[in-house]
C-alpha positions as a Markdown table, in Angstrom:
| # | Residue | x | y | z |
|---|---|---|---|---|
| 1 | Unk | -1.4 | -28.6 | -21.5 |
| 2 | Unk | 2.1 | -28.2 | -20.3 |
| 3 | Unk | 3.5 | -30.9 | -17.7 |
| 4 | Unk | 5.1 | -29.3 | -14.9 |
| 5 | Unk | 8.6 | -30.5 | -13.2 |
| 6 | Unk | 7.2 | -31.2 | -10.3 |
| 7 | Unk | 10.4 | -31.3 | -8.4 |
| 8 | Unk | 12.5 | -28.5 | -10.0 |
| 9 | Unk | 12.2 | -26.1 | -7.3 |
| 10 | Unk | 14.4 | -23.8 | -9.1 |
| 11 | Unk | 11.0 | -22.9 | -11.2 |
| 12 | Unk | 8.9 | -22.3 | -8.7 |
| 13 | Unk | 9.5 | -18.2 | -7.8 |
| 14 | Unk | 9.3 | -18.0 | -11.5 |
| 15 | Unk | 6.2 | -20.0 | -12.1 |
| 16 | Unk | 4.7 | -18.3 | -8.7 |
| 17 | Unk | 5.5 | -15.0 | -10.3 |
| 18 | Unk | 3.8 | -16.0 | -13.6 |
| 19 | Unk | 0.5 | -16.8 | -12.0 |
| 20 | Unk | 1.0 | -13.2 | -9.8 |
| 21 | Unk | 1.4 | -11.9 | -13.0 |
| 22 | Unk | -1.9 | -13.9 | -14.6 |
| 23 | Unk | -3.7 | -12.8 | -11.9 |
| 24 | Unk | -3.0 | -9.5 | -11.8 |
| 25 | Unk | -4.3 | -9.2 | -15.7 |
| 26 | Unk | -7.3 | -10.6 | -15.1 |
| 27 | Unk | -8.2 | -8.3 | -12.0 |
| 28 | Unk | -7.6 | -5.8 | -14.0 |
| 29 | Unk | -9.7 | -6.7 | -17.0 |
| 30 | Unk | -12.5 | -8.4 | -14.9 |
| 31 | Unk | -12.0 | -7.6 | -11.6 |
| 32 | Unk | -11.4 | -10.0 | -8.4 |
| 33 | Unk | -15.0 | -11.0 | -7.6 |
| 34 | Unk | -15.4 | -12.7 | -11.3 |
| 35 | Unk | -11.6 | -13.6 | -11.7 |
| 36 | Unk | -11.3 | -17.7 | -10.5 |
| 37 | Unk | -8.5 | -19.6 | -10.3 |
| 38 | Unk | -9.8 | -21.9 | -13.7 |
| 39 | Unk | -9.3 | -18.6 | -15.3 |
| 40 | Unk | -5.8 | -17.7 | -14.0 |
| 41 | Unk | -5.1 | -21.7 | -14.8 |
| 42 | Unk | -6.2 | -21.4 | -18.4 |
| 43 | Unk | -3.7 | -17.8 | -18.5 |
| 44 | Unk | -1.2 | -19.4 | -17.1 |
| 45 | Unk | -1.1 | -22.7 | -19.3 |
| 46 | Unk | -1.0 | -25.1 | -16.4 |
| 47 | Unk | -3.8 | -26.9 | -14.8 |
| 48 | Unk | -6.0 | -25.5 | -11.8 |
| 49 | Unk | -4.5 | -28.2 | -9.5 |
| 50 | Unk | -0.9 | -26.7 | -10.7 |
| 51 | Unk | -2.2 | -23.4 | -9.1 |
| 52 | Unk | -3.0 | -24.7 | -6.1 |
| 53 | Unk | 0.4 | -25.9 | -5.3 |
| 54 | Unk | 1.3 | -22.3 | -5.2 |
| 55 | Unk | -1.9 | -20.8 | -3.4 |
| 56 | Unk | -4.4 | -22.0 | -1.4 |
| 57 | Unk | -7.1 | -20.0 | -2.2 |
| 58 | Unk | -8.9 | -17.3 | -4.4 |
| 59 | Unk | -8.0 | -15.2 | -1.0 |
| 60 | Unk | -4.3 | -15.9 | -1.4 |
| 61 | Unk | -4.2 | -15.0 | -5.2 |
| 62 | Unk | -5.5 | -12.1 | -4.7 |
| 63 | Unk | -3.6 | -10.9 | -1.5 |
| 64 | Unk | -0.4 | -11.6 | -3.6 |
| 65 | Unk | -1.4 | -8.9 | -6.5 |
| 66 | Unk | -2.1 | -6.9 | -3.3 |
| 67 | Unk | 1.2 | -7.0 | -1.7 |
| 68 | Unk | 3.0 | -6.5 | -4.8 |
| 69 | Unk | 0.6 | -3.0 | -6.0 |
| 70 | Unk | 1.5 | -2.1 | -2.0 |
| 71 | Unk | 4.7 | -3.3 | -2.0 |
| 72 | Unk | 5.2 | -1.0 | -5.1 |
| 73 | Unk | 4.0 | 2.0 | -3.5 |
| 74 | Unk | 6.1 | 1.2 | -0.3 |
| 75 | Unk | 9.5 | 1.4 | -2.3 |
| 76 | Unk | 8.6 | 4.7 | -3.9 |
| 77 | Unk | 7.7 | 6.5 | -1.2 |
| 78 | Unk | 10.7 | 5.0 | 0.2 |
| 79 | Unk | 13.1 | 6.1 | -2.5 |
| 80 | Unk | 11.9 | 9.4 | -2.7 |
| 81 | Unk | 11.4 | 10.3 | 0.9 |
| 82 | Unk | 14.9 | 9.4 | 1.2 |
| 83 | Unk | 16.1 | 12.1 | -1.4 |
| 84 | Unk | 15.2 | 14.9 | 1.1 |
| 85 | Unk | 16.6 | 16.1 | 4.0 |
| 86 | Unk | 16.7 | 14.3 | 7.2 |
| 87 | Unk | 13.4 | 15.6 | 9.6 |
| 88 | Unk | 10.8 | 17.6 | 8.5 |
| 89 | Unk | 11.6 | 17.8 | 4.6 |
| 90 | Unk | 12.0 | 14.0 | 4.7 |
| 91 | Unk | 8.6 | 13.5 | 7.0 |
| 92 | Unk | 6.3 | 15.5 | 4.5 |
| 93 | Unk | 7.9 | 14.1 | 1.4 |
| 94 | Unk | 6.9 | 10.8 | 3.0 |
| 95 | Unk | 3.6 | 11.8 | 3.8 |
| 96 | Unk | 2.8 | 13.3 | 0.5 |
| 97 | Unk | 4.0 | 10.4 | -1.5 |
| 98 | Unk | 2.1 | 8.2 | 0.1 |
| 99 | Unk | -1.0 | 10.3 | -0.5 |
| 100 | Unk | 0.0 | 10.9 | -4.0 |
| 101 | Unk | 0.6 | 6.8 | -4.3 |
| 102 | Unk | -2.5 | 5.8 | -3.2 |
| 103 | Unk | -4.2 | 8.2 | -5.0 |
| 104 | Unk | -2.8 | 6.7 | -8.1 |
| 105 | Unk | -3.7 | 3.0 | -7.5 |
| 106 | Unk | -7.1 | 3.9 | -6.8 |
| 107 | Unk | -7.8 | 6.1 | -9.9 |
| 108 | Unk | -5.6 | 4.4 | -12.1 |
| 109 | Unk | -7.9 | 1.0 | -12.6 |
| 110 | Unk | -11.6 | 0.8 | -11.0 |
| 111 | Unk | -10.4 | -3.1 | -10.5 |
| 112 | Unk | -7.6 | -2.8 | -9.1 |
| 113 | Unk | -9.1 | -0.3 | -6.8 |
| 114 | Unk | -11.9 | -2.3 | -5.7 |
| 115 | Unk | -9.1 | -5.3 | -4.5 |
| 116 | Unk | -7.3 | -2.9 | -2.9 |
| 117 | Unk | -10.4 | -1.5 | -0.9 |
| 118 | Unk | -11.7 | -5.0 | -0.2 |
| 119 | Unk | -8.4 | -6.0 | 1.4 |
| 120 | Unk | -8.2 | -3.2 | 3.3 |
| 121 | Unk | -11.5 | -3.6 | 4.7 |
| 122 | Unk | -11.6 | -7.1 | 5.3 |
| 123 | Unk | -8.1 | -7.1 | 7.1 |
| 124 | Unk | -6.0 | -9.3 | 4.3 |
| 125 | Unk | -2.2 | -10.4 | 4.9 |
| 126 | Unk | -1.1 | -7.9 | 2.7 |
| 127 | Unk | -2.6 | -4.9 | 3.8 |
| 128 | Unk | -2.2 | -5.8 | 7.4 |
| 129 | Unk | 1.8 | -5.8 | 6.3 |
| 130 | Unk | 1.9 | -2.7 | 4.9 |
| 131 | Unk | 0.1 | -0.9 | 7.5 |
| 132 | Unk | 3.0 | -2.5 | 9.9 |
| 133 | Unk | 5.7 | -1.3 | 7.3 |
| 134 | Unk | 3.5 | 2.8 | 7.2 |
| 135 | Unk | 3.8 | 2.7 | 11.5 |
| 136 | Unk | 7.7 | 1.4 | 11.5 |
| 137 | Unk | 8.3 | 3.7 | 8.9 |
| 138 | Unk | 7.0 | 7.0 | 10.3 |
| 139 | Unk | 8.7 | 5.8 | 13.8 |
| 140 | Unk | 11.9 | 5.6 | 12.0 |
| 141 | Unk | 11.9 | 9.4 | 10.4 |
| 142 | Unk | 10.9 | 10.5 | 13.8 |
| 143 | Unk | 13.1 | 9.0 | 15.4 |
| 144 | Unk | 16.4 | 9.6 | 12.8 |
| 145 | Unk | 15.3 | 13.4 | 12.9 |
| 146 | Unk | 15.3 | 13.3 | 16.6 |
| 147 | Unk | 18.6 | 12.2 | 16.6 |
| 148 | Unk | 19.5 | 14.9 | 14.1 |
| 149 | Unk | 18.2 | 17.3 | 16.1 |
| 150 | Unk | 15.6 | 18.2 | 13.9 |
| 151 | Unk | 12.6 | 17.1 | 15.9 |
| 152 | Unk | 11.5 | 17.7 | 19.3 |
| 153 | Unk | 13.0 | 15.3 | 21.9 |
| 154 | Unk | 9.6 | 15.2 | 23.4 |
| 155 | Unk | 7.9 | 14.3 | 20.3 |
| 156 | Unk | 6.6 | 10.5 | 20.4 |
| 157 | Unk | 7.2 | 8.4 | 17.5 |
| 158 | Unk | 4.1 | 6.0 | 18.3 |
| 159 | Unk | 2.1 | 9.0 | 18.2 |
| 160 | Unk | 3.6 | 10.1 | 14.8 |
| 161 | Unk | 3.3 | 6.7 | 13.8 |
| 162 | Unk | -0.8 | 6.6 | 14.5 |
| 163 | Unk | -1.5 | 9.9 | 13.5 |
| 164 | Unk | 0.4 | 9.3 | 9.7 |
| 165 | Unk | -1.6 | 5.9 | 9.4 |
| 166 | Unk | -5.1 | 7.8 | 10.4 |
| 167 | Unk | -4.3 | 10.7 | 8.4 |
| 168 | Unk | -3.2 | 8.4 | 5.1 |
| 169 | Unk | -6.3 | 6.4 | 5.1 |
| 170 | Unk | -8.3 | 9.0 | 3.9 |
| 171 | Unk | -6.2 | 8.5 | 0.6 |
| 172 | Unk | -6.3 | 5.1 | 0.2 |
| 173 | Unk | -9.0 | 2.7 | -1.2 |
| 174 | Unk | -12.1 | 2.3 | 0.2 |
| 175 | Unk | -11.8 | 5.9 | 0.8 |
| 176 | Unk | -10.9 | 7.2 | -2.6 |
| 177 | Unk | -12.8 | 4.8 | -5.1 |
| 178 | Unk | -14.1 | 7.7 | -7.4 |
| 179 | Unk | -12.3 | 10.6 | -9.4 |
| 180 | Unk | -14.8 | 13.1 | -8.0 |
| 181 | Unk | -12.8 | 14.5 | -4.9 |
| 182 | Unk | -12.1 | 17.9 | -4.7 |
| 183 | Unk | -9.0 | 20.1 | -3.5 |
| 184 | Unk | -6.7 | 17.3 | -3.4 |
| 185 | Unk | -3.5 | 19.1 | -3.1 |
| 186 | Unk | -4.4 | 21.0 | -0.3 |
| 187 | Unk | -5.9 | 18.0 | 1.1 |
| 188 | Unk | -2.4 | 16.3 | 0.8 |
| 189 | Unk | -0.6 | 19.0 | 1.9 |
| 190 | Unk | -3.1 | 19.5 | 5.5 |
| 191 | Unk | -2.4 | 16.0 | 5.9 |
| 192 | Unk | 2.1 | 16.3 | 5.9 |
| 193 | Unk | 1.6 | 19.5 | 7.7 |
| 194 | Unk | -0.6 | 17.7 | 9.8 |
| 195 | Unk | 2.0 | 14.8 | 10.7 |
| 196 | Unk | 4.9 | 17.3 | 10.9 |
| 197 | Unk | 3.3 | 19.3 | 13.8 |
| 198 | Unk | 3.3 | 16.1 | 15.5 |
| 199 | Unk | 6.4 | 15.5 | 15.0 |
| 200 | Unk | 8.1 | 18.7 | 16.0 |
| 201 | Unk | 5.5 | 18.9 | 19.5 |
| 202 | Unk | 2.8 | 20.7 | 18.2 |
| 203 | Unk | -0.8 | 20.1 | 19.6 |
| 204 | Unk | -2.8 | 18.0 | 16.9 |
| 205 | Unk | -6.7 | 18.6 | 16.8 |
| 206 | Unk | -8.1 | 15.4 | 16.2 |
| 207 | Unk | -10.9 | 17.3 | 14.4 |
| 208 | Unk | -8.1 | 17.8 | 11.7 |
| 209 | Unk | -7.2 | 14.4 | 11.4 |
| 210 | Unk | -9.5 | 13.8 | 8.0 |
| 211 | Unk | -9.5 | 14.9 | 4.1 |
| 212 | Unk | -11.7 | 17.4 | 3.0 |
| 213 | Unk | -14.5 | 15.4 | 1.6 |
């Protein structure tokens, strides 16, 4: 077994990466609940007490391969929510990428989709971030399409903000584990028009605040 530099810190974000990337393999072959670190270890080529310089738990592994999936999703939405106009246009886009996103992660590896659930539920690091990063994101379109004069002046962007994270859950792991939903188009589609009538100071039935399931 290799013998790490132990003081080369120029490694590190590489070799952290490395074991993000080990992990991540292994989730997806295995799944989270049977992955341990003696496996990512034996991946990765170093020994179990290397890993540990890096993380300081199971927990922590797996939150990293959590931030990076969301963190993925994050910067596309992002990106192409940005390609449309400022207001409205821009606001759905959002919303529906998001959906579209999510629906992705959780159909595109039973795994993967399980982590992402379990971390959702149970309130992990990287979940809680990206939930922080959905809220300042929908305040910020609300608020750049107020100033555009595209949204109501009225209109609250903390309100946006809570109503595009209640509507968007309904997409996301543990929500959407199984391929059998129905009508998810118009599903996605209720959900932006849903958040846009917020936004421009239309009443928003709470009743209407959910997929069709």
């Amino acid at each position: 077994m290799p013998s790490p530099r132990r003081n080369d810190a120029s490694l590190r974000p590489a070799r952290k990466r490395a074991i993000i990337d080990c992990a991540q393999s292994l989730i997806g072959q295995i799944g989270y609940d049977r992955m341990t670190i003696t496996d990512v270890a034996e991946r990765f080529g170093f020994s179990k007490s290397y890993v540990y310089k890096f993380f300081d738990s199971k927990r922590d592994v797996g939150d990293a391969v959590v931030a990076r999936i969301l963190s993925g999703i994050s910067d596309a939405a992002t990106e192409r929510a940005e390609r449309a106009a400022v207001g409205p246009d821009r606001l759905r886009t959002f919303v529906v990428e998001c959906c579209f996103l999510y629906e992705r992660a959780a159909l595109g590896n039973r795994y993967v989709a399980e982590l992402l659930a379990q971390s959702f539920r149970e309130g992990w690091r990287a979940s809680a971030d990206h939930d922080a990063w959905l809220a300042h994101s929908a305040r910020t379109l609300v608020v750049d399409g107020r100033v555009a004069g595209q949204f109501d002046r009225q209109s609250s962007p903390e309100r946006v903000a809570a109503a595009t994270r209640l509507l968007l859950v309904g997409f996301r792991p543990p929500a959407r584990l199984r391929p059998d939903r129905q009508n998810l188009v118009q599903d996605v589609e209720l959900a932006a028009d849903l958040v846009v009538s917020c936004a421009v100071g239309k009443a928003l039935d709470p009743r209407d605040c959910s997929p069709t399931l």
